[in-house]
N, CA, C and O atoms as a CHARMM CRD file, in Angstrom:
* protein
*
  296
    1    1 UNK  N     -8.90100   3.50300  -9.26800 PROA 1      0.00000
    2    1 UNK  CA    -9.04100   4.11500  -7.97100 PROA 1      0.00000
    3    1 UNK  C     -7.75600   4.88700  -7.66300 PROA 1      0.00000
    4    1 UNK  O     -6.65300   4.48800  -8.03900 PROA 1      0.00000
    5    2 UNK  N     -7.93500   5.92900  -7.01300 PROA 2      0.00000
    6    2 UNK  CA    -6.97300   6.37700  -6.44500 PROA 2      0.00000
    7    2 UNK  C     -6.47400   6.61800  -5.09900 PROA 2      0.00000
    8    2 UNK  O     -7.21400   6.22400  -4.19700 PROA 2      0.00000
    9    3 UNK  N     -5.30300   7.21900  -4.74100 PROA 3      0.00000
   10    3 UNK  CA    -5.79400   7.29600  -3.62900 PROA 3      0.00000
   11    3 UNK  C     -6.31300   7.64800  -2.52400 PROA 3      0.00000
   12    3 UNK  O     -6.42500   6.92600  -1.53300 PROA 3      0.00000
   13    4 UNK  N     -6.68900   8.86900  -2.63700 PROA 4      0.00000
   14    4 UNK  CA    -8.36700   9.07900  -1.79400 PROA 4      0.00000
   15    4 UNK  C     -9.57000   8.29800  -2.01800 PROA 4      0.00000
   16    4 UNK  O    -10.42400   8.47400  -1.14800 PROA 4      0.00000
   17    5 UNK  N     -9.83000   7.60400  -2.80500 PROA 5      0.00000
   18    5 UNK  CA   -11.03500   6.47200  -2.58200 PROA 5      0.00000
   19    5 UNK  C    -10.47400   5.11300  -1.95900 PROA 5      0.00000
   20    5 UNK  O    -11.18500   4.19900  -1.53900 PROA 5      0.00000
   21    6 UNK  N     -8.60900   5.14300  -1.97400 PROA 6      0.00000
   22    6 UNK  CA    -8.92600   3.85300  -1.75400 PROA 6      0.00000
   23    6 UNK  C     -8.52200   4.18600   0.00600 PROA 6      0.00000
   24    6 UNK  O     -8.72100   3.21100   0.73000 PROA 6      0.00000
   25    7 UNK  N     -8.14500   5.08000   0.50700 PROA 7      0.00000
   26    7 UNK  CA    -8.47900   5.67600   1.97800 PROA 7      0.00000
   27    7 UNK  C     -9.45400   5.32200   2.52400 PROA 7      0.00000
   28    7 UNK  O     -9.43800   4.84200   3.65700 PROA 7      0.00000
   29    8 UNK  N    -10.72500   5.52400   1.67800 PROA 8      0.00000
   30    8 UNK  CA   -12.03200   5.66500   1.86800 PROA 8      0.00000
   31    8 UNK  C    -12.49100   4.12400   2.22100 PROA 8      0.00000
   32    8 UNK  O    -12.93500   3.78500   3.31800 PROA 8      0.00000
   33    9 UNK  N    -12.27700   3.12600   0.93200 PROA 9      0.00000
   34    9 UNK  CA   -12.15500   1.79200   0.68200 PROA 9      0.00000
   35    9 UNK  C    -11.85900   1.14100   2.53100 PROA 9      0.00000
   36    9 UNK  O    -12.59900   0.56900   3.33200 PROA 9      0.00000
   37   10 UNK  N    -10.50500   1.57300   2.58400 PROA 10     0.00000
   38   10 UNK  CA   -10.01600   1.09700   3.44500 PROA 10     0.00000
   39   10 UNK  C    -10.24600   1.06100   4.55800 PROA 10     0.00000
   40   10 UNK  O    -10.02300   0.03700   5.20300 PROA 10     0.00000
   41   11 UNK  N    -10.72800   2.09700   5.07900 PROA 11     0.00000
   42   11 UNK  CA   -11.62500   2.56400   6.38400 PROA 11     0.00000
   43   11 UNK  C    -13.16800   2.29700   6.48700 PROA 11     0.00000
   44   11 UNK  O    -13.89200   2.14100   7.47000 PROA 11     0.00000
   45   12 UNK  N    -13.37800   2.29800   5.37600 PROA 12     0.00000
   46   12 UNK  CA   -15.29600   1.28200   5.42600 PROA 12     0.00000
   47   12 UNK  C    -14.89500  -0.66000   5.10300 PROA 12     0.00000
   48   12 UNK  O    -15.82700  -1.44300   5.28400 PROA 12     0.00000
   49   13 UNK  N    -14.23200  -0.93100   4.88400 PROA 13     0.00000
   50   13 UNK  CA   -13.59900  -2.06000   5.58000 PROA 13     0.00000
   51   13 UNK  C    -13.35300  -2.56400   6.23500 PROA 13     0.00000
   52   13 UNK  O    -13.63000  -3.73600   6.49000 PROA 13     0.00000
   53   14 UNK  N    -12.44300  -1.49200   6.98400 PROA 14     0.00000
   54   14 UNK  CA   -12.34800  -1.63500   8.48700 PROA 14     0.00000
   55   14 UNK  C    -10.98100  -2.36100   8.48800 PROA 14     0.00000
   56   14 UNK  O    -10.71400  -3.17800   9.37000 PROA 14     0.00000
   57   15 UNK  N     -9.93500  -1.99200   7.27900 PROA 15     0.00000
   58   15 UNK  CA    -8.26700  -2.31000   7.66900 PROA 15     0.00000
   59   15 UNK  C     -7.16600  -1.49100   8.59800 PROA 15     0.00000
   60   15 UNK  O     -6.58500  -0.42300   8.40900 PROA 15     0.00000
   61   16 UNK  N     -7.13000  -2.44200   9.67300 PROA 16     0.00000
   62   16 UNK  CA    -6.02300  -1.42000  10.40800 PROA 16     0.00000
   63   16 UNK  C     -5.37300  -0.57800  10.11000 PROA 16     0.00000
   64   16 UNK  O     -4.43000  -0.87700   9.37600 PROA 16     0.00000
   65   17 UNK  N     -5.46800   0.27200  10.34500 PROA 17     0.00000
   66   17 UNK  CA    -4.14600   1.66500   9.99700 PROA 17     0.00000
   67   17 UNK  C     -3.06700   0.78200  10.66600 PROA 17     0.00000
   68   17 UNK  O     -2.28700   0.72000   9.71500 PROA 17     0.00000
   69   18 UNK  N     -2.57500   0.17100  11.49100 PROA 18     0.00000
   70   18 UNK  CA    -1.14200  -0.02600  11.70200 PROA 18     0.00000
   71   18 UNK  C     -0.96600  -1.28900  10.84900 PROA 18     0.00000
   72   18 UNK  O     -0.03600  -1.97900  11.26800 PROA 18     0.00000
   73   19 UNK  N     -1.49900  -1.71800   9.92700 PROA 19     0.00000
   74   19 UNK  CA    -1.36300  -3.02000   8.80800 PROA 19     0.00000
   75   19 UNK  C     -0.62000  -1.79500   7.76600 PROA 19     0.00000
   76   19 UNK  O      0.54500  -2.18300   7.84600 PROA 19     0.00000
   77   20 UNK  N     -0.58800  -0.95400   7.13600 PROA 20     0.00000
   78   20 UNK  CA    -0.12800  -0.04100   5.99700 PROA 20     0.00000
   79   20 UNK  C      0.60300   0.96000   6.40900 PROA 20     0.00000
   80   20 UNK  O      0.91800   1.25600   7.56200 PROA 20     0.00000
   81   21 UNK  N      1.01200   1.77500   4.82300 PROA 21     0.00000
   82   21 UNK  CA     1.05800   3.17300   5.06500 PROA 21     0.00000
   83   21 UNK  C      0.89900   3.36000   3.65900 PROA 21     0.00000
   84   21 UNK  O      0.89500   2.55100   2.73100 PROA 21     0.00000
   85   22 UNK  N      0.74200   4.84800   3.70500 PROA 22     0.00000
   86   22 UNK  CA     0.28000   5.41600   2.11900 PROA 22     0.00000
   87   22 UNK  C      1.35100   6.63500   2.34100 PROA 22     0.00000
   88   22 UNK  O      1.33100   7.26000   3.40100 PROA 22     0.00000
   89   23 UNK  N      2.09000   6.88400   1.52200 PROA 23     0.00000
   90   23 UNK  CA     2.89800   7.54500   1.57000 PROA 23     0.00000
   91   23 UNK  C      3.53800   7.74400   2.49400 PROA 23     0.00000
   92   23 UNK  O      4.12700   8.81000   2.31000 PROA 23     0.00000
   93   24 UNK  N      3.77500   7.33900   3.39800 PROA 24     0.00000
   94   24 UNK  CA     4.38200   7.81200   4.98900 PROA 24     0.00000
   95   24 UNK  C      5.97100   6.65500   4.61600 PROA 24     0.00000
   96   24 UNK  O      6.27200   5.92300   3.67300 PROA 24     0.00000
   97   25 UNK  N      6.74700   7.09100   6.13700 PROA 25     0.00000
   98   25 UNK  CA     7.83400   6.49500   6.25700 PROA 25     0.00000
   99   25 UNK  C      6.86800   4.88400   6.84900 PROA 25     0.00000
  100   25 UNK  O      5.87100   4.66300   7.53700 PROA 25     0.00000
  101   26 UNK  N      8.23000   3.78900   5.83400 PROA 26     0.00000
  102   26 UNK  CA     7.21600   2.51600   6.64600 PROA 26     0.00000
  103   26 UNK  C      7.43100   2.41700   8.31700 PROA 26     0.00000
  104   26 UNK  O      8.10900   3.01400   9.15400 PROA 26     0.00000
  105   27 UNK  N      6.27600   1.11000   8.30900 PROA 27     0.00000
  106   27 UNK  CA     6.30400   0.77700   9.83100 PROA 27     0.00000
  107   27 UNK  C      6.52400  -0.45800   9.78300 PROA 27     0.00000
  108   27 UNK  O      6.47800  -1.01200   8.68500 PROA 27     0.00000
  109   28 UNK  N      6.82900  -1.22400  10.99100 PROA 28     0.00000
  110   28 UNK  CA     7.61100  -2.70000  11.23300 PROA 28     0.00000
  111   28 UNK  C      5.89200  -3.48400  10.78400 PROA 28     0.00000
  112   28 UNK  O      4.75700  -3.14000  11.11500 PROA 28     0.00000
  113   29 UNK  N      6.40600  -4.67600   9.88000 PROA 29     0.00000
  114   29 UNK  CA     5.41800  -5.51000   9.68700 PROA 29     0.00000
  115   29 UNK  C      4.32200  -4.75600   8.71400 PROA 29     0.00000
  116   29 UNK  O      3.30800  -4.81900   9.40900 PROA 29     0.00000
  117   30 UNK  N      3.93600  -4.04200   7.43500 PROA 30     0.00000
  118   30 UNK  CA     3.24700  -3.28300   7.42100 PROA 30     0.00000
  119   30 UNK  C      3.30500  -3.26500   5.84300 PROA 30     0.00000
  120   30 UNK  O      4.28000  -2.76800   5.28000 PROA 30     0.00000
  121   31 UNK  N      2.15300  -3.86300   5.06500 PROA 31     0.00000
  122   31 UNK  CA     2.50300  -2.82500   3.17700 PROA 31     0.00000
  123   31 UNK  C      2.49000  -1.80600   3.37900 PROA 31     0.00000
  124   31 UNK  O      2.05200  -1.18300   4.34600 PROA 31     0.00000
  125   32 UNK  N      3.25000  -1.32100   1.97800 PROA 32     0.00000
  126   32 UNK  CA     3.40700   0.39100   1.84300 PROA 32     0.00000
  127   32 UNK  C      3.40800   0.74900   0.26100 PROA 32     0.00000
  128   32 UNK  O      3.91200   0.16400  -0.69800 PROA 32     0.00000
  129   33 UNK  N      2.62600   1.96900   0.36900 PROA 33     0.00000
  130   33 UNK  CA     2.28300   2.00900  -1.00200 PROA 33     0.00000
  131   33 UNK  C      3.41700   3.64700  -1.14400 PROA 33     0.00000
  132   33 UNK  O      3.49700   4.22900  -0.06300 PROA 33     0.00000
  133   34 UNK  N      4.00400   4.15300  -2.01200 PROA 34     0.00000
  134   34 UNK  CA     4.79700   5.28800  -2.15600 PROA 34     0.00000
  135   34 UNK  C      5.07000   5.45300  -3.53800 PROA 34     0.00000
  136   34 UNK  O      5.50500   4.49300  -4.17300 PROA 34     0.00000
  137   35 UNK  N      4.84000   6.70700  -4.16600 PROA 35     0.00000
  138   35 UNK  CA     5.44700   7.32200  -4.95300 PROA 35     0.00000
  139   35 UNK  C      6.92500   7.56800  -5.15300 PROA 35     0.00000
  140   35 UNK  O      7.72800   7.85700  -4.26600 PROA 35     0.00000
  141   36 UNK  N      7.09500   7.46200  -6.04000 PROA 36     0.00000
  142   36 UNK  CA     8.88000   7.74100  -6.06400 PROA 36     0.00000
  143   36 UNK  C      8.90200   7.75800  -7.52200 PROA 36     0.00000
  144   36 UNK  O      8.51000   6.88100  -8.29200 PROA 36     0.00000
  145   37 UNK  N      9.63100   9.34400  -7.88100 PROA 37     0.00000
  146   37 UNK  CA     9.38900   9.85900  -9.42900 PROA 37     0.00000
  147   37 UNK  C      8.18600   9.80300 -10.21200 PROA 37     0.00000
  148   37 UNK  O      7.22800  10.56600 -10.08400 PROA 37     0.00000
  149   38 UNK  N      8.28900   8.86800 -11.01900 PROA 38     0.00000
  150   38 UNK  CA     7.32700   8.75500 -11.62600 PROA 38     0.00000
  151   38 UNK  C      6.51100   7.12000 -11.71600 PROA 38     0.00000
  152   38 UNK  O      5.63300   6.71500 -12.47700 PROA 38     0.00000
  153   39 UNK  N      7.24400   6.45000 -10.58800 PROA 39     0.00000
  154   39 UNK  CA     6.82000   5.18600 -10.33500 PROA 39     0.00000
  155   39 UNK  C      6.38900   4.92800  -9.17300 PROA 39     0.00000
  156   39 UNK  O      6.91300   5.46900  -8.19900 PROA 39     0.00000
  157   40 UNK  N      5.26400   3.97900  -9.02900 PROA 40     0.00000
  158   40 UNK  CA     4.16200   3.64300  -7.70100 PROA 40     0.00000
  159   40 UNK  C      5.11200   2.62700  -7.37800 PROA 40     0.00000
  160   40 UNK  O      5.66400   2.03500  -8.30500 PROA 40     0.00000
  161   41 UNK  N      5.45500   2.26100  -5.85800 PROA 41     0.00000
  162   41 UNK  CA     5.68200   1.55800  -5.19300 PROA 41     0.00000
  163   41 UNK  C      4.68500   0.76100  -4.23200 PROA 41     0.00000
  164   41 UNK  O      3.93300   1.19200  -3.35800 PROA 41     0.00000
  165   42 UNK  N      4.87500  -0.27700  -4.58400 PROA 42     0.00000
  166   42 UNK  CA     4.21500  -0.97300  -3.40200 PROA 42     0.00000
  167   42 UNK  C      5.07500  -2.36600  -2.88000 PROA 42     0.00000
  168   42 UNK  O      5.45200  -3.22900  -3.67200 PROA 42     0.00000
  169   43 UNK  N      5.31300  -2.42200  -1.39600 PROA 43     0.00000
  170   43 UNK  CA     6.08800  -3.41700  -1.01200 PROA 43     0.00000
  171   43 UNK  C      5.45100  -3.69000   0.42100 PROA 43     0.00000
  172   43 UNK  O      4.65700  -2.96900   1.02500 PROA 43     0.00000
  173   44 UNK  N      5.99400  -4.90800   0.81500 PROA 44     0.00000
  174   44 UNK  CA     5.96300  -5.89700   2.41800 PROA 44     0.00000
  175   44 UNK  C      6.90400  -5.11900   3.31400 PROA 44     0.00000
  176   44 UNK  O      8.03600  -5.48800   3.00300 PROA 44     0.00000
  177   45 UNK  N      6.96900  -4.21000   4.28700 PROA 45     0.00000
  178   45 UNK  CA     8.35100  -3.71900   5.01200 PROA 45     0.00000
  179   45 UNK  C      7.91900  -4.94300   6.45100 PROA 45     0.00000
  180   45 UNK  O      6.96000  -5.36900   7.09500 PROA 45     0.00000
  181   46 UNK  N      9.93800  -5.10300   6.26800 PROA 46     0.00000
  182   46 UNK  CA     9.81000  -5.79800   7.90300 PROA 46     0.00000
  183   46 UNK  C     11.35200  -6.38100   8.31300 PROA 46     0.00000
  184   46 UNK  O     12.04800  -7.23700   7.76600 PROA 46     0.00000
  185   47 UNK  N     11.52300  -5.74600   9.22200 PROA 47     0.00000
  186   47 UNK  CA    12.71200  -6.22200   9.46100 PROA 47     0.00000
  187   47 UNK  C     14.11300  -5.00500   9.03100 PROA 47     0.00000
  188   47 UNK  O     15.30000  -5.28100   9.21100 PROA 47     0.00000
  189   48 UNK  N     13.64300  -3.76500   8.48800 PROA 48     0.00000
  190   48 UNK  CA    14.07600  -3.30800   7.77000 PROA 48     0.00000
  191   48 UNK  C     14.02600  -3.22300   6.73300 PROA 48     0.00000
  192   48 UNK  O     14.19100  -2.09800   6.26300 PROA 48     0.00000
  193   49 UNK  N     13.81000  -4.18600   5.95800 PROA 49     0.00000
  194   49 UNK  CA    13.54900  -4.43000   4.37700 PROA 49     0.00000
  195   49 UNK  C     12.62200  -4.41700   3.96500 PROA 49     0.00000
  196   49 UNK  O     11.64900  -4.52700   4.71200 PROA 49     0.00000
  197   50 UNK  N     12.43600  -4.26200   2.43300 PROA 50     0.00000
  198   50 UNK  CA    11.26600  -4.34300   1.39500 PROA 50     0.00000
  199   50 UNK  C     11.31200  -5.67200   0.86100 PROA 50     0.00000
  200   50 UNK  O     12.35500  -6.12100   0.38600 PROA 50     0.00000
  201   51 UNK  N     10.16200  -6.38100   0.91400 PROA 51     0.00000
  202   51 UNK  CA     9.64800  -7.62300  -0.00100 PROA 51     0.00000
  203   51 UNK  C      8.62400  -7.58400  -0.63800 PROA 51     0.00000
  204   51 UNK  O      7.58700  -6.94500  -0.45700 PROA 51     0.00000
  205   52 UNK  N      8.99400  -8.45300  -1.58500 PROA 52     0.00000
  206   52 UNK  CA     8.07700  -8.22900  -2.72400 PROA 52     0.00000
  207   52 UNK  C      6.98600  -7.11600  -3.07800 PROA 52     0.00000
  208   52 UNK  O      5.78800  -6.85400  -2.96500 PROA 52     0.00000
  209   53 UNK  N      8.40800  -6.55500  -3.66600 PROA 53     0.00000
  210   53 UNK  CA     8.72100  -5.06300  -4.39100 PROA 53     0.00000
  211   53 UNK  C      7.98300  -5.06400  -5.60600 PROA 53     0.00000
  212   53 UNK  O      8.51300  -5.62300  -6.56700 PROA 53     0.00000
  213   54 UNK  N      6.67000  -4.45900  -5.77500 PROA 54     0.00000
  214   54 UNK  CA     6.00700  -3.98000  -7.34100 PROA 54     0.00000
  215   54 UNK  C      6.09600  -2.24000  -7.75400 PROA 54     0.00000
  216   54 UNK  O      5.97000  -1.17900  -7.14400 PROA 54     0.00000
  217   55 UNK  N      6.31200  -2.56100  -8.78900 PROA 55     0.00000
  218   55 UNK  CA     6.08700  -1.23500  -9.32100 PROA 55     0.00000
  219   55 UNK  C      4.92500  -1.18500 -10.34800 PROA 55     0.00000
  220   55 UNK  O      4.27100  -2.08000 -10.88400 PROA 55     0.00000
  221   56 UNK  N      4.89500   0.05400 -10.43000 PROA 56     0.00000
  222   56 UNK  CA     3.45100   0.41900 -11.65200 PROA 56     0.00000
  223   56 UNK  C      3.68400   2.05700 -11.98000 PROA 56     0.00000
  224   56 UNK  O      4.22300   3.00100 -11.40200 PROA 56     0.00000
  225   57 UNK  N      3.09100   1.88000 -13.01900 PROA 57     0.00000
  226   57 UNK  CA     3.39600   3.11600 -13.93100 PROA 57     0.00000
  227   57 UNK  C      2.22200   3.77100 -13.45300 PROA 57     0.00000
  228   57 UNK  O      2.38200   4.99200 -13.44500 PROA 57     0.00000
  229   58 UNK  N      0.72700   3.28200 -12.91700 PROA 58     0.00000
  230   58 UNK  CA    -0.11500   4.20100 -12.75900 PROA 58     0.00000
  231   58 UNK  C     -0.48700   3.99700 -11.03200 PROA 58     0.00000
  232   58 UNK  O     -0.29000   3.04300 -10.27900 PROA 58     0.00000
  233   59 UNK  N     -1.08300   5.29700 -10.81400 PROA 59     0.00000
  234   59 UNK  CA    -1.69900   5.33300  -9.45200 PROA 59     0.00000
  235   59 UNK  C     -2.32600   4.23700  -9.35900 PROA 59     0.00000
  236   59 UNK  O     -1.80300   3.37700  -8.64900 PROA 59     0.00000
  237   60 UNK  N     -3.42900   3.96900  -9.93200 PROA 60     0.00000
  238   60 UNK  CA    -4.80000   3.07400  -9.58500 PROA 60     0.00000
  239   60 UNK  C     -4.21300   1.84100 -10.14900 PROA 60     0.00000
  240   60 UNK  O     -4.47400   0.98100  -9.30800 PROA 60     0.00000
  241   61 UNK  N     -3.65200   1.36600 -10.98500 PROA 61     0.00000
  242   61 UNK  CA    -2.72900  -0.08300 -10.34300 PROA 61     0.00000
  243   61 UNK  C     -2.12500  -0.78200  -9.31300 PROA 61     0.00000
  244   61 UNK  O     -2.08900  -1.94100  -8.89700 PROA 61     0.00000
  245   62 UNK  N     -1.60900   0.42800  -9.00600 PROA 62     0.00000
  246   62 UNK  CA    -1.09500   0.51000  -7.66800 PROA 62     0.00000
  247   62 UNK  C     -1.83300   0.39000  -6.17200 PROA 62     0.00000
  248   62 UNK  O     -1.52300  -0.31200  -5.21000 PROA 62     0.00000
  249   63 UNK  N     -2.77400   1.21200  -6.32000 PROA 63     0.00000
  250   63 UNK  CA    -3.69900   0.94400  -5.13600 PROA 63     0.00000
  251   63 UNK  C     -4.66400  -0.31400  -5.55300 PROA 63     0.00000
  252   63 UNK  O     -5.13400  -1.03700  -4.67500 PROA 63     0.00000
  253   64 UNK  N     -4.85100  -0.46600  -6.51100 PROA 64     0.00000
  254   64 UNK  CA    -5.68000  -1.72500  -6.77700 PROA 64     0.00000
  255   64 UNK  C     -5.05300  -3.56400  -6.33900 PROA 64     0.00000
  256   64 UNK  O     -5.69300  -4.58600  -6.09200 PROA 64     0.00000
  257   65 UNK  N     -3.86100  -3.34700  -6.39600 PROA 65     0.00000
  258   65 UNK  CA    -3.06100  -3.91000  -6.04700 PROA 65     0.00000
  259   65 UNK  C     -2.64600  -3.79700  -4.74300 PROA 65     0.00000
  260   65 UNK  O     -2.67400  -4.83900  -4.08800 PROA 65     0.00000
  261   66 UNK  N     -2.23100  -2.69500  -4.14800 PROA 66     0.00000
  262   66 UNK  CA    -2.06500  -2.37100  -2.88400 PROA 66     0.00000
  263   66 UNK  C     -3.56400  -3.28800  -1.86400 PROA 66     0.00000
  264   66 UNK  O     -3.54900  -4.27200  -1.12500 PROA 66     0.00000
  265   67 UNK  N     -4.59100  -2.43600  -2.28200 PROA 67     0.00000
  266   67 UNK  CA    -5.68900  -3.10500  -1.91700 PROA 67     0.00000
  267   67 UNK  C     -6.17800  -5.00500  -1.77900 PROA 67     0.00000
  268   67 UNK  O     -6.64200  -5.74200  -0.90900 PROA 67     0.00000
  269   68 UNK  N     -5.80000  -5.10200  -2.97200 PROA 68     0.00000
  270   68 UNK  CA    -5.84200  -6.45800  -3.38800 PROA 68     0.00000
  271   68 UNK  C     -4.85300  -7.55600  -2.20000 PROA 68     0.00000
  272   68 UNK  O     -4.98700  -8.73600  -1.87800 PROA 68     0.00000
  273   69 UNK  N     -4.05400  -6.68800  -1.87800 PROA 69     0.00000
  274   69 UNK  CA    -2.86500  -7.59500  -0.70300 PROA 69     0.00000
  275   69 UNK  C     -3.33200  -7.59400   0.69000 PROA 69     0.00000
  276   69 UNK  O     -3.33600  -8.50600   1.51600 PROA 69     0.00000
  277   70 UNK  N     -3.70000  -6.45200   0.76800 PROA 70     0.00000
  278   70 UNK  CA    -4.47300  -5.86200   2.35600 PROA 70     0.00000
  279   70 UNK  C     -5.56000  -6.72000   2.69600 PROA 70     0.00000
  280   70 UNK  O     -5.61800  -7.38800   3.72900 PROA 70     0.00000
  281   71 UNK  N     -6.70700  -6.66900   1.49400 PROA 71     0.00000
  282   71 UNK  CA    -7.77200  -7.71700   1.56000 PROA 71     0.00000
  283   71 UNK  C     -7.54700  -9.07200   1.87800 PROA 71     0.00000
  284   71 UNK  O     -8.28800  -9.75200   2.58800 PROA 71     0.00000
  285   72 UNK  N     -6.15200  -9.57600   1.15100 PROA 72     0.00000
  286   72 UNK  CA    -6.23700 -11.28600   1.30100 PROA 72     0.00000
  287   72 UNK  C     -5.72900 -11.60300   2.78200 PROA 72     0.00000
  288   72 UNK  O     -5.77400 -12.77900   3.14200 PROA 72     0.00000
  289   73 UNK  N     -5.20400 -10.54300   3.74900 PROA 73     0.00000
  290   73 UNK  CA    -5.22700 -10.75600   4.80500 PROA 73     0.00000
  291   73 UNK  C     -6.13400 -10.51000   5.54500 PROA 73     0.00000
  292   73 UNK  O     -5.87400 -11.37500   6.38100 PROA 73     0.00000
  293   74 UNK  N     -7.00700 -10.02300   5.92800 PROA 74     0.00000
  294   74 UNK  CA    -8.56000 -10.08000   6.44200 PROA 74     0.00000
  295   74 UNK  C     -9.89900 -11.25600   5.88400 PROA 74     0.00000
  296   74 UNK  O    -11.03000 -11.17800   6.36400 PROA 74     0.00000
């Protein structure tokens, strides 16, 4: 998946937009999924900080994963 389906995913779900961000600057309390070079980021922001920090070499790991975190909170 990438990520325009997993946009898609996410909104026929019905996950808060203020639970994430997808490329954007983070928000307090919130995963975040971001590109940076040639590596997918995905982390916990809060407080200022990043927790538990993954990386992935591909998009759709990344959102699959991204996804996968979002879900176990709903």
């Amino acid at each position: 998946m990438k990520i325009a389906e997993l946009k898609e995913v996410l909104d026929a779900e019905g996950i808060n937009k203020a639970d994430y961000r997808i490329d954007e600057p983070p928000g307090e309390s919130t995963w975040c999924l971001k590109k940076q070079g040639k590596v997918w980021l995905v982390y916990w922001f809060e407080r200022g900080e990043r927790f538990d920090l993954q990386r992935f070499s591909s998009e759709e790991a990344a959102c699959e994963y991204f996804l996968n975190q979002l879900r176990s909170k709903y």
